[in-house]
VEXBA-595952 format. One line per 5 residues: number of its first residue (from 1); their letters; for each residue y, x, z of C-alpha. Coordinates in Angstrom, 2 decimals. Layout:
<kolfis>
NUM> A> Y:X:Z  ...
</kolfis>
This chain:
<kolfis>
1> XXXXX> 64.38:47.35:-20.57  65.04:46.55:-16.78  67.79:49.48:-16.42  71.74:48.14:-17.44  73.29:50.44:-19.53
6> XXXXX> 76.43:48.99:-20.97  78.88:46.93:-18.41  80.82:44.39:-20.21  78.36:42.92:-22.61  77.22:39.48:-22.68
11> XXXXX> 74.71:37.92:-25.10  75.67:34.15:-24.60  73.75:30.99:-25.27  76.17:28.32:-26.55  74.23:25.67:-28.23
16> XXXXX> 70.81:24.44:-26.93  67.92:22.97:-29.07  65.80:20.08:-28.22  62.93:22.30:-29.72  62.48:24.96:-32.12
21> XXXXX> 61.58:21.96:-35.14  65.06:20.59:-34.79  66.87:24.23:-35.81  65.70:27.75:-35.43  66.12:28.46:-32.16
26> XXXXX> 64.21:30.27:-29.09  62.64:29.83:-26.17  64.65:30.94:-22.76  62.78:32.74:-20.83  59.55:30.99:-21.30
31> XXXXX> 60.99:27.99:-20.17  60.61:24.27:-21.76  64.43:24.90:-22.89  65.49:26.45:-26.30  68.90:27.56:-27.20
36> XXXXX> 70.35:27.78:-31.11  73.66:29.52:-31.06  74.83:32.74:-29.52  78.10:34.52:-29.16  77.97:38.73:-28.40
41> XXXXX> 81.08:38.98:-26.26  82.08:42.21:-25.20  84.86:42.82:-22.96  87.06:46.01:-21.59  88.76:46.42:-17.94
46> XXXXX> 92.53:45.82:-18.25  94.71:45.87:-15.78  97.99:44.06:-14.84  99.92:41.74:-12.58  98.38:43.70:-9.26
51> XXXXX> 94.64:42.86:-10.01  92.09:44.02:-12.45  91.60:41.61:-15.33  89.05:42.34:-18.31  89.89:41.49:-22.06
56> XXXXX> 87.72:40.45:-24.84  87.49:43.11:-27.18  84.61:41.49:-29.39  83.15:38.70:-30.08  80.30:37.19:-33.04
61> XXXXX> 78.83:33.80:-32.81  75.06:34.54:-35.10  71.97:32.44:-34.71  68.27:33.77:-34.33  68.35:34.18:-38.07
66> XXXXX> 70.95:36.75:-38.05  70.88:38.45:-34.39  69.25:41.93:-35.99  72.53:42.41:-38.07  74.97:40.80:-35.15
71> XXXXX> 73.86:42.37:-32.19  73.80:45.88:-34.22  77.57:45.82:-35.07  79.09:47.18:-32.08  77.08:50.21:-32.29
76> XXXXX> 76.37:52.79:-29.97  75.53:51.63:-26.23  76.74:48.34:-26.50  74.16:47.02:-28.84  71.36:48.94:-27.37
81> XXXXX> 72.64:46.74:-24.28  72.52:43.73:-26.17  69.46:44.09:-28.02  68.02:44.86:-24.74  69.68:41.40:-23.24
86> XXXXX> 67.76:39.71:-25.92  64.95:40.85:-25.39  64.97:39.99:-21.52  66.14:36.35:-23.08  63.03:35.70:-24.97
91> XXXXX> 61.12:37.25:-21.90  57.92:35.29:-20.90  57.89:35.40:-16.99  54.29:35.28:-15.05  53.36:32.99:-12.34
96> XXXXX> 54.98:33.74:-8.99  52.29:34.32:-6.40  52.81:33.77:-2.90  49.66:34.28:-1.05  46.99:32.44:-2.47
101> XXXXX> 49.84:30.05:-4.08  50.27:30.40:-8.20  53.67:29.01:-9.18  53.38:29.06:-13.48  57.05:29.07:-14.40
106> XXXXX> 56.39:27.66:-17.84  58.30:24.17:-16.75  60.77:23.66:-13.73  59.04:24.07:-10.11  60.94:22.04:-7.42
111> XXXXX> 61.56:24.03:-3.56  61.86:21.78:-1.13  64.38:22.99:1.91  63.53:22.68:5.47  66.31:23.50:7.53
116> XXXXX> 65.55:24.36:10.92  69.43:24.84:11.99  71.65:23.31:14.56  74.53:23.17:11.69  73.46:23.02:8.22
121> XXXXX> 76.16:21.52:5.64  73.48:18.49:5.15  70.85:18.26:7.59  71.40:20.45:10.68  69.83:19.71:13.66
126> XXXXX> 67.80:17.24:12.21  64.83:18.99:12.21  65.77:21.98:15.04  63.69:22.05:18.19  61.78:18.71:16.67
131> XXXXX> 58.49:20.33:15.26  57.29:16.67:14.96  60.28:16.05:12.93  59.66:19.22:11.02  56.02:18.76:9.91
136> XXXXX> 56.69:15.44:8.77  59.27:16.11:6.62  57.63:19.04:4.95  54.67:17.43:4.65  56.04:14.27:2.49
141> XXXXX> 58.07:16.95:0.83  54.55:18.48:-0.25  52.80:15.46:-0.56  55.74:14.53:-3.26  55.21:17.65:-5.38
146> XXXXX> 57.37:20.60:-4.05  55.86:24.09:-5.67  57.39:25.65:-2.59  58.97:24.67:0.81  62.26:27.27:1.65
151> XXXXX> 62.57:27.48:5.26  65.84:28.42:6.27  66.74:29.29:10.45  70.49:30.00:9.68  73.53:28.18:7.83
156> XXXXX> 75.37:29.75:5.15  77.76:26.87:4.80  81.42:27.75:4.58  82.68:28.51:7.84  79.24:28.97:10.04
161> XXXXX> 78.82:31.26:12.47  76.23:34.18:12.47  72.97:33.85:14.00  71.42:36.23:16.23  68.19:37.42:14.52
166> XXXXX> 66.02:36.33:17.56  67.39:32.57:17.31  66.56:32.78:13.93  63.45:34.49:14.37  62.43:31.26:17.01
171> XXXXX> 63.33:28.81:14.73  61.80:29.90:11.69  58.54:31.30:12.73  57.22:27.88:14.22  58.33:25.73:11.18
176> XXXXX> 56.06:28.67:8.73  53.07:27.94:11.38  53.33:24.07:10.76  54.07:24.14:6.70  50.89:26.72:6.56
181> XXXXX> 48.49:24.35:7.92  49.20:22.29:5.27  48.52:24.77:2.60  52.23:24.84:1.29  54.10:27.70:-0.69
186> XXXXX> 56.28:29.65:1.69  59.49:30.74:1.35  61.66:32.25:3.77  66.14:31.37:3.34  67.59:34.44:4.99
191> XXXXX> 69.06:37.99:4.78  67.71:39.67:7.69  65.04:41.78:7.38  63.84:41.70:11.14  63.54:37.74:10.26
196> XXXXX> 61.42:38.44:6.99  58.91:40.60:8.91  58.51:38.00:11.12  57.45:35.80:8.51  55.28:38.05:7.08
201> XXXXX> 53.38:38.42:10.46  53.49:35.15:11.21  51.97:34.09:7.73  49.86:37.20:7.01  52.10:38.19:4.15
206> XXXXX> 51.70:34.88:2.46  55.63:34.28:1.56  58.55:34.75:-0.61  62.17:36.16:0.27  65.40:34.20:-0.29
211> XXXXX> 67.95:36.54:-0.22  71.56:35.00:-0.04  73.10:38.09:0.51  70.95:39.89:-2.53  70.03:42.32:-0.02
216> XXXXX> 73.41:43.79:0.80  73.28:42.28:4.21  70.87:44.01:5.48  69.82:47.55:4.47  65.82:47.41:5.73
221> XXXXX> 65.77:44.26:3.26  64.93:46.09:0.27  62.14:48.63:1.78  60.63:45.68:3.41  60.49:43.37:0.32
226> XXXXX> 59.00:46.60:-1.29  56.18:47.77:0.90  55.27:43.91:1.69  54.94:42.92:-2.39  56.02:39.66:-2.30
231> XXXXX> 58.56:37.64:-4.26  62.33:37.71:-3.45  65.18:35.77:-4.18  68.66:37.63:-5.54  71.51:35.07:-4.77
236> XXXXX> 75.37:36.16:-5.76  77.76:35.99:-3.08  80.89:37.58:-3.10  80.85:38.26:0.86  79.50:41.69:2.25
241> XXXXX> 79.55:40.69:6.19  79.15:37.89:7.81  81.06:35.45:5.95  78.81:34.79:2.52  81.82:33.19:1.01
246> XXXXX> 84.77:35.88:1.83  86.56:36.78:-1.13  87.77:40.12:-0.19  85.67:42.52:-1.82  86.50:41.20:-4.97
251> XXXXX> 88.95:42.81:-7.39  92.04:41.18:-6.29  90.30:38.86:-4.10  89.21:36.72:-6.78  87.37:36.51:-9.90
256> XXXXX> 88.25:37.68:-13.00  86.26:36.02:-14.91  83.34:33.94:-12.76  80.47:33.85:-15.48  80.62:37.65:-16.40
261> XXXXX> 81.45:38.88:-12.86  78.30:36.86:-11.09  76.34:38.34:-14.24  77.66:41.95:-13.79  76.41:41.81:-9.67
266> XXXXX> 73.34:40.36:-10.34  72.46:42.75:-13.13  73.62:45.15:-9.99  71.75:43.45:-7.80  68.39:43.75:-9.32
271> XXXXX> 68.99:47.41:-10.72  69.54:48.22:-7.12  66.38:46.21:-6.11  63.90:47.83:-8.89  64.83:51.45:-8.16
276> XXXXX> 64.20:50.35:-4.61  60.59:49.48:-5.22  60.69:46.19:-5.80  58.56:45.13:-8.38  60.47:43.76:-11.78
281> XXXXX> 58.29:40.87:-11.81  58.38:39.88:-8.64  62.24:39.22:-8.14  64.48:35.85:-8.83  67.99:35.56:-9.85
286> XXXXX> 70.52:33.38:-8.14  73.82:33.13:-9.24  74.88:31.18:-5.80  76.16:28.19:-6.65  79.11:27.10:-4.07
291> XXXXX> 79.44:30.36:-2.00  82.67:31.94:-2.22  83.23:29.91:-5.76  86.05:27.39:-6.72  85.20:24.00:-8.23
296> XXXXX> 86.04:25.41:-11.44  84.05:28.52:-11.13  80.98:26.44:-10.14  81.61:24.34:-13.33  81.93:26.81:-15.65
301> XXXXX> 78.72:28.94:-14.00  76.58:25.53:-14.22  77.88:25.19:-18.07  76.80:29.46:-19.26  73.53:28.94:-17.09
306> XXXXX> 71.24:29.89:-19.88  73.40:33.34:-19.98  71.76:34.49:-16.87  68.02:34.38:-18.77  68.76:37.70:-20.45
311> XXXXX> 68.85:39.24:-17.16  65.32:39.57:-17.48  64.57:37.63:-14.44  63.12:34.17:-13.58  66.33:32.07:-12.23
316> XXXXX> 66.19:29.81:-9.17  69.24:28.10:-8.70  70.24:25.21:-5.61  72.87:22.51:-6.37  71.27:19.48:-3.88
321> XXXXX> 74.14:17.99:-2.10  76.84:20.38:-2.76  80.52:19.79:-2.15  81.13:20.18:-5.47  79.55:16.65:-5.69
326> XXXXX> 81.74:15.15:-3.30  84.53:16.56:-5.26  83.80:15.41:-8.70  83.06:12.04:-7.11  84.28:10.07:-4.54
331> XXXXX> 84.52:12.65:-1.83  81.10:11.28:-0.59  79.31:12.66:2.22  76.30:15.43:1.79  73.52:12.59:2.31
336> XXXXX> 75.10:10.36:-0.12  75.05:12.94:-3.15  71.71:12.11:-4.34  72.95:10.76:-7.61  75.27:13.37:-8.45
341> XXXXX> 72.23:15.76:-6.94  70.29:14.49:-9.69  72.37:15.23:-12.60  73.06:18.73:-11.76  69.16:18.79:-11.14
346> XXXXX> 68.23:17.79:-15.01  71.57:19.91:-16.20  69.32:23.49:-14.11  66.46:22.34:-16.36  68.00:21.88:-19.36
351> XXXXX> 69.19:25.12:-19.04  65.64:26.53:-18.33  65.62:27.32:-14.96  62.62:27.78:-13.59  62.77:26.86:-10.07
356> XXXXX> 65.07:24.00:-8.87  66.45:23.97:-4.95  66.21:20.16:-3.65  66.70:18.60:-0.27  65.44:15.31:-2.04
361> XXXXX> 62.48:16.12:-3.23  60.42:13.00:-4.67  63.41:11.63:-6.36  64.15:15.27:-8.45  60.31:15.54:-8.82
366> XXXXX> 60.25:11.97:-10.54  63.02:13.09:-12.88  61.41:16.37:-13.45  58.22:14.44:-14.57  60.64:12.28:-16.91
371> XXXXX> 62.40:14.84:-18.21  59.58:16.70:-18.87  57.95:13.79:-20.78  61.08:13.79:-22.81  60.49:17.44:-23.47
376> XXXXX> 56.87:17.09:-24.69  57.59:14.79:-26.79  60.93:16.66:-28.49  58.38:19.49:-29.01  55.79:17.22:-31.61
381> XXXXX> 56.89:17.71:-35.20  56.84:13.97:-36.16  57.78:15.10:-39.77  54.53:16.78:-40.35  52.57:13.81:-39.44
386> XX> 50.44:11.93:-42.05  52.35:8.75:-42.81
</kolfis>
């Protein structure tokens, strides 16, 4: 069930369920968030006007009641690629465990970034060269619930330069010394496998991987995620060098369709990773919200989140401070964005993601709490109660 077999197929959540009493419905990859109605979609490569385009060559909306009889009507590989997308869907994921850290993913965990960068979109510099600076801020980070700290020693903001693997090496390993002493969750923001090892030395193997490149950057990634066993982050981004958010190697230098194209490489992506070594349960999805992605790509990937579930994967996606934000707003500056921050927080957990990538971490913690209150309480059959 981890293997694609059909490209082109897409078993699509378009309805969401406050719980399973309200409408038959199911759970999203053991998540707290339930989904009603499903379209198949099925499309073919076309091309025409210079780039490759796809067309929809089938489509059936069917709820859970009728998905046997709906998912069987293509025939032939495309429903044994459907059937086997929902089954992934309906996938319950275990804990992550990094070092002697459990992370259950049975509600949404909140990753708290520490960015130890001289140019970071949102905070760089502000914690670079200032371990003082650092430890504080991870610690009230901790101290406010964060499941996991992300340390990142390079920007991937549109436009940054490349860092040289030894700056990043210096500025990362330090900031994993000072989170371990507090007992924290590790993980590790970057695509360089001479940076990962690092980490792993530096924290006797007691970290995750967050891949922005989904290991394309850098060919020792894979081996070394491997042999070390430890979690790893897939994120989608359509650059292969340098530059993250370069178009080019897409079809026409753009997408065709953003939703099924992001699914396509991360189905790719963690096909790739698997027959690597990589251990199924131990990888993330990402579908990289922001890098190399229009406004209205972003959109429409935050609105067919719950697609990405029958990947098979646990999904971690970030959306704290974005320019998207900005955009939809009043053109407001990264550190003012913690409202619109919030939003897109509850909209990842709605969705049932199960890790959620925050630079403001008590505030998306207290709405987490909220919303899962909310949840709970969706989840109690007040009908069957004695009157």
């Amino acid at each position: 069930m981890s293997e694609p077999v059909t490209d082109g197929v897409y078993v699509m959540p378009i309805a969401l369920a406050p719980s399973p009493q309200s409408e038959p419905a199911i759970r999203l990859g053991g998540s707290m968030a339930y989904a009603s109605r499903f379209a198949l979609v099925v499309r073919e490569p076309e091309n025409g006007r210079g780039k490759a385009r796809a067309r929809v060559t089938h489509r059936r909306v069917f709820g859970p009641e009728d998905a046997d009889a709906a998912l069987a009507e293509p025939g032939g590989s495309i429903t044994q690629e459907a059937q086997r997308q929902w089954a992934n869907m309906q996938r319950i994921h275990a804990p992550l465990q990094i070092g002697a850290h459990t992370i259950r993913l049975d509600q949404p965990q909140v990753m708290g970034v520490l960015n130890v960068t001289p140019d970071s979109f949102s905070d760089g510099g502000e914690f670079l060269d200032k371990p003082d600076a650092g430890r504080a801020h991870a610690a009230a980070m901790v101290e406010a619930g964060a499941a996991i700290i992300d340390i990142g020693g390079e920007s991937t903001r549109p436009g940054g330069a490349a860092t040289w693997e030894g700056d990043e090496i210096k500025r990362v390993v330090p900031a994993i010394e000072y989170v371990l002493e507090m007992g924290a969750a590790i993980s590790v923001d970057t695509r360089r496998a001479g940076v990962l090892e690092a980490a792993l030395n530096a924290s006797n193997g007691a970290v995750m991987a967050n891949d922005v490149s989904a290991m394309r950057y850098d060919p020792r990634m894979c081996d070394l995620v491997a042999n070390a066993g430890v979690p790893a982050a897939l994120m989608h981004a359509p650059g292969t060098g340098d530059d993250l958010h370069d178009k080019a190697a897409l079809s026409g230098g753009d997408y065709a369709d953003a939703v099924c194209d992001v699914f396509d490489m991360l189905k790719s992506a963690r096909a790739r990773a698997i027959a690597g070594g990589v251990r199924e349960d131990q990888i993330l999805l990402d579908p990289g919200i922001g890098f190399g992605k229009s406004l209205t790509d972003n959109l429409a990937l935050l609105n067919a989140l719950p697609v990405f579930h029958a990947l098979g994967s646990p999904l971690l996606v970030g959306v704290s401070r974005k320019r998207m934000i900005g955009a939809l707003s009043n053109e407001e500056p990264a550190h003012e964005r913690l409202g619109g921050s919030i939003a897109l927080a509850v909209r990842l957990m709605d969705a049932g993601v199960h890790v959620v990538r925050v630079h403001d971490v008590a505030e998306t913690v207290q709405a987490r709490n909220v919303w899962r209150g909310l949840r709970d309480a969706a989840l109690t059959d007040f009908s069957a109660l004695p009157a």
